[in-house]
MIFIDO-771510 format. One record per residue (C-alpha): x negated, y negated, z negated. Coordinates in Angstrom, 2 decimals. Layout:
% residues N
REC      c1      c2      c3
REC       X       Y       Z
...
//
This chain:
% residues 291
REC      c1      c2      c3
REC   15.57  -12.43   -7.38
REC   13.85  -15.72   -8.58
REC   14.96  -14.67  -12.21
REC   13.04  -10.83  -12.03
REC    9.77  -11.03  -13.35
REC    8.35   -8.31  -11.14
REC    8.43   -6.66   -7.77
REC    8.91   -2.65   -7.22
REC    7.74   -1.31   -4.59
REC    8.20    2.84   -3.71
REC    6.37    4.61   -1.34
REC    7.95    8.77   -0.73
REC    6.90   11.29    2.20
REC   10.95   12.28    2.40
REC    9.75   15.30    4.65
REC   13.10   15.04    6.79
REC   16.49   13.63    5.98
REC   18.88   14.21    8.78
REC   20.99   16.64    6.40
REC   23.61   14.61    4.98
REC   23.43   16.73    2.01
REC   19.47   15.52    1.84
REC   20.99   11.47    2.77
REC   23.32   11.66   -0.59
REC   20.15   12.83   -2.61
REC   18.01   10.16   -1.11
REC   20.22    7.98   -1.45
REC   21.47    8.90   -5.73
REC   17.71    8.56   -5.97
REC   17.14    5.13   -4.77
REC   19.39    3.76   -6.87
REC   18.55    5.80  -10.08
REC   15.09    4.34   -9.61
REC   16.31    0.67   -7.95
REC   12.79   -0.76   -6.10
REC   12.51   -3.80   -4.72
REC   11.86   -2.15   -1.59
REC   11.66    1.67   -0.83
REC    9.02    2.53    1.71
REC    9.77    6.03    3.27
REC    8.08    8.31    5.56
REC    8.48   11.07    8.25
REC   12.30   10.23    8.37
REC   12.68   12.28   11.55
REC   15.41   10.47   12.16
REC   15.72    9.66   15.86
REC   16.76    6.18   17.46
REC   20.47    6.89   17.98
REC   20.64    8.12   14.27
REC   19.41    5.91   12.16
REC   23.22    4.40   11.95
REC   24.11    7.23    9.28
REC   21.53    6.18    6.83
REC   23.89    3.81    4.42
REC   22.42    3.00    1.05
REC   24.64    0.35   -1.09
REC   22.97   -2.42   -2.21
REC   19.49   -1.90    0.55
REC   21.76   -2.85    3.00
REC   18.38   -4.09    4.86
REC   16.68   -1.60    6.41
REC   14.53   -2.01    9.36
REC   13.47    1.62   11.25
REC   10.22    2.49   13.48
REC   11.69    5.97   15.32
REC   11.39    7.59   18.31
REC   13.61    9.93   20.60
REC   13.03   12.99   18.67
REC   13.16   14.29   15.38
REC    9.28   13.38   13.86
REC    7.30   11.18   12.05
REC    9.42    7.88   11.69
REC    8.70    5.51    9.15
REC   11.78    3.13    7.09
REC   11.65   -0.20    4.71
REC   14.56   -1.04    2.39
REC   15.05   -4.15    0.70
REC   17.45   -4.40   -2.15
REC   20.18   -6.68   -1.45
REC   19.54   -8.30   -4.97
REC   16.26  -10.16   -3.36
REC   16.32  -13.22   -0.82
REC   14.33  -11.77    2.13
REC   13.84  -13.30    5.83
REC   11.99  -11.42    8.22
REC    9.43  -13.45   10.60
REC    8.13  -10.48   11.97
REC    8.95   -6.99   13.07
REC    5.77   -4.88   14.72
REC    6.53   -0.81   15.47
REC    4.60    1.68   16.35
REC    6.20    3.37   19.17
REC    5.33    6.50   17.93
REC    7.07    5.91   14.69
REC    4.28    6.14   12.65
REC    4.17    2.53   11.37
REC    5.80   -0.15   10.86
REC    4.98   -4.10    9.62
REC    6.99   -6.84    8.07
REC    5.80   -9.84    7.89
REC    8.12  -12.68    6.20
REC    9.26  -14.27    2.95
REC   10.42  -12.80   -0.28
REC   12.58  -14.91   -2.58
REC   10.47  -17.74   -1.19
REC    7.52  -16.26   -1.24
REC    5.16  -14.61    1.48
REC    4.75  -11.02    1.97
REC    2.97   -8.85    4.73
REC    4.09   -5.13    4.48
REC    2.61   -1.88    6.36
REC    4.67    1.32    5.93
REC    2.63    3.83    7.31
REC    2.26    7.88    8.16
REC   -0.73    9.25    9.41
REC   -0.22   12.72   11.15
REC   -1.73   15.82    9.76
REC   -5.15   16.70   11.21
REC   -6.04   13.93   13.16
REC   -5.44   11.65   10.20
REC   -9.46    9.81    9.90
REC   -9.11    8.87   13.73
REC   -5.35    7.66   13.73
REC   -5.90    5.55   10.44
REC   -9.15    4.01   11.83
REC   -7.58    3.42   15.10
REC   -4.44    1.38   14.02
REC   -5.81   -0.78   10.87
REC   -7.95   -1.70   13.95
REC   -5.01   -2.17   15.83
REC   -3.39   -4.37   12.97
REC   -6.59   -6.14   11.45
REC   -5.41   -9.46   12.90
REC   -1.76   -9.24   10.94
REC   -3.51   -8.37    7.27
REC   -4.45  -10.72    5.42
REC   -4.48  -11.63    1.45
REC   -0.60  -10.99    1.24
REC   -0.53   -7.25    2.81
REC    0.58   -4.35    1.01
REC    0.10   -1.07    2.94
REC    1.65    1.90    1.70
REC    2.34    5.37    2.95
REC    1.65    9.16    3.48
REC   -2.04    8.61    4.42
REC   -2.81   12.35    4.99
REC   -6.32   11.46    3.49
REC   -7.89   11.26    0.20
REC   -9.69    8.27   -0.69
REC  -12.66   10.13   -3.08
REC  -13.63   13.29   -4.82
REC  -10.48   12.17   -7.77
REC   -7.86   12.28   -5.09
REC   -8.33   16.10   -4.93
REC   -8.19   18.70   -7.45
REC  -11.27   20.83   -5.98
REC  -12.76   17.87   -5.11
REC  -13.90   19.47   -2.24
REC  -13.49   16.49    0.63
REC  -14.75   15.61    3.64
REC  -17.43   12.81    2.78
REC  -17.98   11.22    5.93
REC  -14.47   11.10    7.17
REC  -13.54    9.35    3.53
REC  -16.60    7.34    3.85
REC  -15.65    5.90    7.22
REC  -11.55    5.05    5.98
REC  -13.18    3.45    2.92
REC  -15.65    1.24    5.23
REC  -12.86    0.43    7.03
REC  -10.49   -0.60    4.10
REC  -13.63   -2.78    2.60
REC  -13.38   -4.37    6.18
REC  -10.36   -5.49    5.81
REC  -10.78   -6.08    1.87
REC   -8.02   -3.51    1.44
REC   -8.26   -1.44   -1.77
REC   -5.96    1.65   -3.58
REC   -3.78   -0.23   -6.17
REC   -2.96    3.13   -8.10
REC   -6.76    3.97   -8.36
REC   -7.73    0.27   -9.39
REC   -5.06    0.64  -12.37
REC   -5.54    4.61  -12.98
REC   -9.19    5.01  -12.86
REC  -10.49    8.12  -13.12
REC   -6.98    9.71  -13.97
REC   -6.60   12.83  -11.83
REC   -2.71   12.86  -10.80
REC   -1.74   14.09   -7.42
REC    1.29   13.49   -4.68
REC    1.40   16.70   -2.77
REC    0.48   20.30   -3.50
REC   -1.01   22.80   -0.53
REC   -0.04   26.27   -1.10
REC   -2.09   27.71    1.63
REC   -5.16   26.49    0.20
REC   -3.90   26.37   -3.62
REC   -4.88   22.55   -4.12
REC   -3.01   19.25   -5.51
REC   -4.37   16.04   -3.55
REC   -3.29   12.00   -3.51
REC   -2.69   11.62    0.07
REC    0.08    8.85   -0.06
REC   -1.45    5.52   -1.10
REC   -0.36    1.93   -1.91
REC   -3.02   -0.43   -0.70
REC   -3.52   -4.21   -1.02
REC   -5.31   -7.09   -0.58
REC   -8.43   -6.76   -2.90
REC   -7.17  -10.00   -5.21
REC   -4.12   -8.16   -5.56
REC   -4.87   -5.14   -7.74
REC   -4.97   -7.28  -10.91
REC   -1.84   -8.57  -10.75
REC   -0.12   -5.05  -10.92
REC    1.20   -4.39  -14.08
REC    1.74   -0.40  -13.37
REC    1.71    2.36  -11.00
REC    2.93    5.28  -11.47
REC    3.27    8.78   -9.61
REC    6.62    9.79  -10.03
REC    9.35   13.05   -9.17
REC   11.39   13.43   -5.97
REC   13.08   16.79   -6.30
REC   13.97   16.72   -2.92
REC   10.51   16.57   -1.34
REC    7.93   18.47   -1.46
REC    5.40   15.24   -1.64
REC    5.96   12.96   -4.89
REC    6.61    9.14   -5.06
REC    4.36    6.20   -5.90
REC    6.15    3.17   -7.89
REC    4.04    0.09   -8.65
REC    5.54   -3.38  -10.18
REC    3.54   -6.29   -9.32
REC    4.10   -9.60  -11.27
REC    6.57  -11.55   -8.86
REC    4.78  -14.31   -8.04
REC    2.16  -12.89   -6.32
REC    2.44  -14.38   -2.69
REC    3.18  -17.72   -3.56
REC    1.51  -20.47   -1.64
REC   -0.41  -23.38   -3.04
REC    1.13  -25.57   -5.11
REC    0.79  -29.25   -6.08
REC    1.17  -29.28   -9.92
REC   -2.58  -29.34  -11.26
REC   -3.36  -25.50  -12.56
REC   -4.96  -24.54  -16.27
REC   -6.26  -21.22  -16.66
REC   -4.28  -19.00  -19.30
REC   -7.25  -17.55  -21.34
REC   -4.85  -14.71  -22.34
REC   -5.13  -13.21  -18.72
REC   -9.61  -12.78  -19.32
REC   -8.23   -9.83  -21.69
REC   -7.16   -7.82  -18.92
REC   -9.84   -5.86  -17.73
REC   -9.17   -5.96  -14.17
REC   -9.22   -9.56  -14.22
REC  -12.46   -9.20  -15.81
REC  -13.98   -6.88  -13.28
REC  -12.68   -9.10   -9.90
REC  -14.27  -12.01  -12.07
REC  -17.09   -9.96  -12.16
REC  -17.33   -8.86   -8.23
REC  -16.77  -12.80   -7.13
REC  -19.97  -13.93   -8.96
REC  -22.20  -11.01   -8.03
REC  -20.75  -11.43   -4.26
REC  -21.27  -15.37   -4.62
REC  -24.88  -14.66   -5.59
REC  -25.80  -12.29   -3.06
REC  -24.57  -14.32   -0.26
REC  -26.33  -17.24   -2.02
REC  -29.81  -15.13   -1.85
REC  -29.32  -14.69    1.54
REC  -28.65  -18.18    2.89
REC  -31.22  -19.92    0.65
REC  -34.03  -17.06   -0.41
REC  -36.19  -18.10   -3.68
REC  -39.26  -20.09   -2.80
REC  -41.58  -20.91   -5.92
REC  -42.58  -24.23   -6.19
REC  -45.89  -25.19   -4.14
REC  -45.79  -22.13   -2.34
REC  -47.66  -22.19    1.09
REC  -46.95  -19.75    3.79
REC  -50.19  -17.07    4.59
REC  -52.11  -18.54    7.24
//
C-alpha cells in the first residue's frame, strides 16, 4: 500500500458471530467499508472455530479465543497492505490481543482489546499494566472498553468519577490518549445504547500514542446493522510510524494551521517549561540564602 495516502483502521463490538448468516453480514460489511485493518470484539468464536471465518481480500487474520463461546478478540489486515508480524501476545482469556510488526515498511504496535462488563476499571488497569512495557510511541489500542472516558462519553453524564479518573491516570501514564475525542471535541456521539437504564454512552475507544492524534485526518462513529454496539473508523495519514530518516527535514508551515498541531505544539513548550522550573528553580541575581 506504499501508493495509499492513509491508513483505516475499524474498531466493532460484533456481539457474537458464530451464525453463518451473521459471518456473510460481517463479512458484506467489511468490504463495503474496506479498512486497513478491522479490529473486532467479543467474537465468541472458540479455538477450533475460528477456521470458518473467511473474508476475501483480509486473508490475515490473527485470533485471541478460548475454549468456549465468549469474549474473543480478532485483527484483519487487508491483503492490499505489505504486513509482517514480529510479534503475537494473547490474552488467554481472549480479551486482548497485540501485534507488534511492520506495515508497508513501516512500524506499528496494535492492541485489540475487550474489557468485560462490570469489572471493566480493574481489568483495564490491570492489563495496560500488564502491557506497559510493549507500548510505546507507535501503539494504537482500540476496542470495546466498557468505560467512558468523561462526562461527554455519556448522554446523562452521570459517570463514575473516580473509576474514570483512575483509567485516565493510567492512559496519561502511558501517554495514551482517545483519538476520536482529540478530533471530535466536545461532540456528543455515542457507540452503544442501554435500554435498561435508557442511556447512549462511547464505551469502544481508539487510543494512541499522544503524538499521534494530530496526524488523524478523521474519525468517525459509524452503523453496523448487525450489532447492537456501533463502529469507530479513523484514517491516519500513512506515514505515521516511519522511522528516522537521513534526508535533512524542513517544516511545512501549512501543517501550524491545523489546530491540533497547534495545541501538541502548545503542550511540548508548557511541559518543557515546567520540567525546566523544576530542575533549575529561579534564583534572582545576588540572592543570599536566610541565615
Amino acid at each position: 500500500m506504499p501508493e495509499n495516502s492513509q491508513v483505516t483502521i475499524i474498531t466493532l463490538n460484533v456481539n457474537g458471530m458464530n451464525s453463518p448468516i451473521k459471518r456473510r453480514r460481517i463479512a458484506e460489511w467489511i468490504r463495503i467499508q474496506n479498512p486497513t485493518i478491522c479490529c473486532l470484539q467479543e467474537t465468541h468464536m472458540r479455538r477450533v472455530d475460528t477456521h470458518k471465518v473467511r473474508i476475501k481480500g483480509w486473508s490475515k487474520t490473527f485470533w485471541a479465543s478460548t475454549d468456549r463461546k465468549k469474549a474473543g478478540v480478532a485483527i484483519m489486515i487487508s491483503d492490499k497492505a505489505k504486513a509482517k508480524i514480529d510479534l503475537i501476545k494473547r490474552d488467554r482469556e481472549g480479551n486482548y490481543i497485540l501485534l507488534k510488526g511492520t506495515l508497508d515498511n513501516e512500524e506499528i504496535s496494535l492492541i485489540n482489546m475487550y474489557a468485560p462488563n462490570n469489572i471493566a476499571p480493574k481489568f483495564l488497569m490491570e492489563k495496560l499494566e500488564e502491557l506497559k512495557e510493549e507500548i510505546d510511541n507507535k501503539t494504537i489500542l482500540v476496542g470495546d472498553l466498557n468505560q467512558p472516558l468523561s462526562n461527554l462519553d455519556k448522554s446523562n453524564k452521570k459517570i463514575n468519577k473516580k473509576e474514570v479518573k483512575e483509567v485516565n491516570e493510567i492512559l496519561e501514564k502511558i501517554e495514551l490518549r482517545d483519538i476520536w475525542r482529540k478530533i471530535n471535541r466536545d461532540k456528543k456521539e455515542y457507540t452503544f445504547f442501554s435500554a435498561p437504564y435508557g442511556t447512549f454512552t462511547k464505551i469502544d475507544h481508539t487510543l494512541g500514542h499522544r503524538n499521534m492524534a494530530y496526524k488523524c485526518r478523521k474519525a468517525e462513529i459509524i452503523n453496523a446493522a448487525f450489532s447492537d454496539h456501533k463502529a469507530i473508523k479513523i484514517m491516519i495519514s500513512n506515514g505515521m510510524w516511519k522511522t528516522k530518516s537521513k534526508i535533512n527535514w524542513k517544516l511545512n508551515n501549512m501543517i501550524l494551521q491545523n489546530h491540533l498541531v497547534r495545541e501538541e505544539i502548545t503542550e511540548t513548550i508548557i511541559s518543557s517549561r515546567k520540567m525546566t522550573k523544576a530542575r533549575h528553580p529561579f534564583k534572582p541575581f545576588g540572592m543570599q540564602p536566610k541565615q
